[in-house]
N, C-alpha and C positions, 0 to 999 in steps of 0.2 A: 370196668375191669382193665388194671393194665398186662398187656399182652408182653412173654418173655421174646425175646428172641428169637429162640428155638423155636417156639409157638408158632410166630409169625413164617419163620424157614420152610419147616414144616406143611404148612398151609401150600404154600409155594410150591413145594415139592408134589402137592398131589394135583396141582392145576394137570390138565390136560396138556399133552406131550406138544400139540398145538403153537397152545397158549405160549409154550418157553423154549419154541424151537431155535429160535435167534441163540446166537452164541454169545455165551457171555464175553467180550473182547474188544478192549478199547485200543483206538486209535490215535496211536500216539506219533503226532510227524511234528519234529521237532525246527524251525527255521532260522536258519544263522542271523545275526542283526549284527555285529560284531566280532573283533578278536577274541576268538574262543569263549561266545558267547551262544546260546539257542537259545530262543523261547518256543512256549508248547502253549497253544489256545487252545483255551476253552467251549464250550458251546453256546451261543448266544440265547439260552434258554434261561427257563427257573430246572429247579432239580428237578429229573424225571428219569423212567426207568428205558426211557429210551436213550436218553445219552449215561445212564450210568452214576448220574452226581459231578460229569470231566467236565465243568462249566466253566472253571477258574483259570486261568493264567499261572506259569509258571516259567522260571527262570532257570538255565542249566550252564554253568561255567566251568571252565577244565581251569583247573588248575594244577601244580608242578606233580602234583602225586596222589591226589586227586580230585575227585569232580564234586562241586559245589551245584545243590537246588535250593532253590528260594522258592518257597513251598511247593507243596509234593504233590497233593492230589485229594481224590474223597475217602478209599480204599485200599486195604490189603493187598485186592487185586490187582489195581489200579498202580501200586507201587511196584509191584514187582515187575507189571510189564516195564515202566519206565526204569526199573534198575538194569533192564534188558535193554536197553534201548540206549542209556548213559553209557554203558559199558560199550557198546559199539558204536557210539559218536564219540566218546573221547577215548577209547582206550585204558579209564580209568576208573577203580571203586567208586561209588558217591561214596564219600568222606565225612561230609557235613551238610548238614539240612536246616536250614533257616526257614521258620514260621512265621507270617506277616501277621495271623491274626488267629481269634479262637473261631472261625465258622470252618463247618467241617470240609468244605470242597476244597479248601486249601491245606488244611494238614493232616486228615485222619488216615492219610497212609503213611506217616512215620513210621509206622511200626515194621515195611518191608526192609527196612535200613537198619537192623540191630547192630550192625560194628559201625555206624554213624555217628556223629557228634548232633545230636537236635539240640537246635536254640533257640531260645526266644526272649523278652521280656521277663522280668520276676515278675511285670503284672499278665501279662500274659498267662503263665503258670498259676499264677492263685486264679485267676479267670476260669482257667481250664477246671480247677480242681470245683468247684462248683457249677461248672455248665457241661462237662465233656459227657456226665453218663446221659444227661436228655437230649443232646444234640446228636449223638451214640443211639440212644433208639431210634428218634422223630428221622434217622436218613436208614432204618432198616428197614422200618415201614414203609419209607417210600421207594428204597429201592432193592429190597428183597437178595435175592441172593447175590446183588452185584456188592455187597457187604459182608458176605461169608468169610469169617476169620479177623475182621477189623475189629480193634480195640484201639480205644486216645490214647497216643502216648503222651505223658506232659514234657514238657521241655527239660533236659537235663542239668542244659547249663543255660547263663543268663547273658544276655546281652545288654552292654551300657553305650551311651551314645559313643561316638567318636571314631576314629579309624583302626582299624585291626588288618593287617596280613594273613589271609587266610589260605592256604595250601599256595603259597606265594604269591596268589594275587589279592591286592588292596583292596578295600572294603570299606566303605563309609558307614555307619548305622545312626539312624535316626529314632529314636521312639518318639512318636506321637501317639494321639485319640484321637477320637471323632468317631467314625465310622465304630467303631467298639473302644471300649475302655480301655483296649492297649494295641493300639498297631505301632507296626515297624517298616518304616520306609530304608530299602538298602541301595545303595549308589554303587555300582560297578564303577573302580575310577580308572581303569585302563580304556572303557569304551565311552565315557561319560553318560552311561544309563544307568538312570531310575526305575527300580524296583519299586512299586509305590504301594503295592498290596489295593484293598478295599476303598481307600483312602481317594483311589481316583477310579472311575468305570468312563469309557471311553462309545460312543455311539451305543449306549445300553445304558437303561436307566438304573441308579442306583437303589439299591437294596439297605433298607433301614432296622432291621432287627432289635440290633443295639446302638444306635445311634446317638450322637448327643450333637445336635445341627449347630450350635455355636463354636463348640470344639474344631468341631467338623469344618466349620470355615478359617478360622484360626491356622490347622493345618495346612488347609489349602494355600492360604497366602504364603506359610511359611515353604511349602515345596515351590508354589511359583519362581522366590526371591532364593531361591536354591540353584546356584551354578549346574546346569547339566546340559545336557544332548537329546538322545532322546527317552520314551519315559514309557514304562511297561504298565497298563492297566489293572487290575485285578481282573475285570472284565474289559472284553473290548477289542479292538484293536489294536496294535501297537501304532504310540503315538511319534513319530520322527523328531518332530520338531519338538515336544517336551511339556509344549503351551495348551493347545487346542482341547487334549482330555482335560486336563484342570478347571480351565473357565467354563468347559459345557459343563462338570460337573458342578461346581458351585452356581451357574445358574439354575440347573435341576433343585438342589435345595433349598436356593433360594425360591422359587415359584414352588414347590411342593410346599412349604411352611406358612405362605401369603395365603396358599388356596386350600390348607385343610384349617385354618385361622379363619378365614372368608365363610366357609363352610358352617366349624360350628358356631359364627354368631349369627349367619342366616335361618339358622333350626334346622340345617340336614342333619339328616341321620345318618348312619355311616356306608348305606349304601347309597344311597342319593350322592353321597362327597366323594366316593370311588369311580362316579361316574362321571365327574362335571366334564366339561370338554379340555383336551391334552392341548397348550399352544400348539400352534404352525411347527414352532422351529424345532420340535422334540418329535417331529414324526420319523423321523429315521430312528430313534432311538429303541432298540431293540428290547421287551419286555415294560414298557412302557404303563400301559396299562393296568397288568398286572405287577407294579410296583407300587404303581400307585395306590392299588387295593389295597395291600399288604398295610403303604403306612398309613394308610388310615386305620386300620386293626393297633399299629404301635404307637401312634401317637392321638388318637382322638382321643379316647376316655382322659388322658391327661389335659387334651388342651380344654377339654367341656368343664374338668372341675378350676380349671385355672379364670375361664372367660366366663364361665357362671357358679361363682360359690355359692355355699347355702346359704338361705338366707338367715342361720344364726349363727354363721360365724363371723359376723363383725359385731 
C-alpha cells in the first residue's frame, strides 16, 4: 500500500508529545570564503530526522541587487529559514537559485523563493519531471514533518554552458554528468571557486543513486584541468586548494567499481559485498560504509547480468 502524505503527517502527529519534543529548527551559520561569498554545510550524515535532510552544501553570493544560492536545501522549511538568514547577511532578496542537480537535499526548498529566478539544466528539468514526486515521498517518509508544505519545484528557466552576469557578478556554468544525468558545476569568477554540486564529496564518501562511474570520471578530469581556486563540495568540507576533494573522489569510484566487480565474480551476494573490508585510506571518510551498502543495492544486479549472462543468450 502506498501511503499519502497526509497519511504519513498524520501518523506523526499522534506520536507521543515525547517522541516530537525537539523543535523542528535548522541551523543555518553561514561561513564567509570570499568576496561576498558564504557557504552553509551540510551534515556529514545520510538523511535522517535528526539533521532534517540539511546534509548538502550550499553556496550564498550577494550580488548588486540581489542574493544568489547555488542550491538551497531539502525543505520548505528549510528554505525559509535560509531566506531569513540571506536577507541579513547580505541585506538582499534571494533573486536567483541555481540547482546543481535532481537529489532532493539540494533543491526541494525552491519553493520558499517564489519571486526567484530557479534554474537549472533542460536536462535537469525533464530529470525532475519524472523523479521529483518519488523523491518527494521517499524524504517524507523519512523525515516526517520536517517536509510539511514542501513541493519540487522544476526549474523555470534553463541554463547553457558558458558565462552569464548574474545580479552583476560573473558566473561561469558548466553542465556535466556523472553523478546524475544532469549536473551543473558553477564557478564564482570574482573569488575563483567551484561550485561542483555532487560531482565532487569531499572527506565523505560518495553517494551513487544515479550514477554513471565513466561519466562520473570524465567530469572529474574535466573540473581538475578547469582554471579555479578553491572548490565547494556537495558534501564535505570545503576544499581551498581545489585539488584534494577531486582525486579522493575519483579514487572512491574508482575502488568502489574494482570491489563490487571483484565481489560479483567471487559469488558474494550482496550482503557479503557491502561488507568486504573499506581500504586504510578512506577511513576518515565520513558515511563510508553506509555508501557502500547503498551501491551495492544500485549497481549489483546490473553488474551480476553483465559478468554472468544467461546461458542462452549467446
Amino acid at each position: 500500500m502506498r501511503l499519502a502524505r497526509r497519511t504519513l503527517l498524520g501518523g506523526f502527529a499522534a506520536l507521543p508529545l515525547a517522541a516530537r519534543a525537539q523543535p523542528l529548527d535548522y541551523r543555518i551559520e553561514p561561513v564567509a570564503v570570499g568576496e561576498g561569498m558564504w557557504i552553509v554545510r551540510g551534515a556529514d550524515a545520510p538523511i535522517e530526522r535528526a539533521n532534517g535532510g540539511a546534509i548538502a552544501n550550499l553556496a550564498i553570493l550577494a550580488g548588486d541587487d540581489a542574493a544568489i544560492l547555488i542550491d538551497c536545501g531539502p525543505s520548505l522549511r528549510y528554505g525559509r529559514a535560509l531566506d531569513a538568514v540571506v536577507a541579513k547577511l547580505t541585506g538582499r532578496p534571494v533573486g536567483h537559485v541555481f540547482i546543481t542537480h535532481l537529489h532532493p537535499d539540494h533543491g526541494f526548498a525552491a519553493g520558499a523563493f517564489p519571486k526567484a529566478e530557479v534554474a537549472g539544466t533542460s536536462e535537469l528539468r525533464r530529470t525532475l519531471e519524472s523523479t521529483a514526486a518519488g523523491y518527494s515521498d521517499g524524504m517524507y517518509r523519512l523525515l516526517g514533518d520536517w517536509m510539511r508544505g514542501t513541493e519540487p519545484v522544476l526549474p523555470a528557466a534553463s541554463v547553457t554552458a558558458g558565462e552569464r552576469v548574474v545580479a552583476g557578478r560573473r558566473l561561469a556554468f558548466s553542465p556535466m554528468a556523472g553523478h546524475s544525468p544532469a549536473d551543473l558545476v558553477v564557478t564564482d569568477l570574482t573569488t575563483g571557486t567551484v561550485i561542483a554540486g555532487d560531482l565532487v564529496f569531499h572527506d565523505r564518501a560518495p553517494s551513487t543513486p544515479d550514477a554513471d562511474l565513466a561519466m562520473w570520471r570524465k567530469a572529474l578530469g574535466t573540473l581538475a584541468a578547469m582554471p579555479h581556486k578553491g572548490l565547494l563540495p556537495g558534501h564535505g568540507p570545503f576544499d581551498p586548494g581545489g585539488q584534494v576533494s577531486i582525486v579522493q573522489t575519483l579514487d572512491w569510484i574508482d575502488w568502489l567499481e574494482a570491489s563490487l566487480r571483484a565481489s560479483v565474480a567471487s559469488g558474494l551476494d550482496m550482503v557479503a559485498a557491502g561488507a568486504v573490508a573499506i581500504p586504510a585510506r578512506f577511513v576518515g571518510l565520513k558515511a563510508a560504509r553506509y555508501e557502500l551498502q547503498r551501491s551495492v543495492s544500485h549497481f549489483y544486479p546490473r553488474l551480476e547480468a553483465e559478468i554472468f549472462p544467461r546461458a542462452d543468450a549467446s
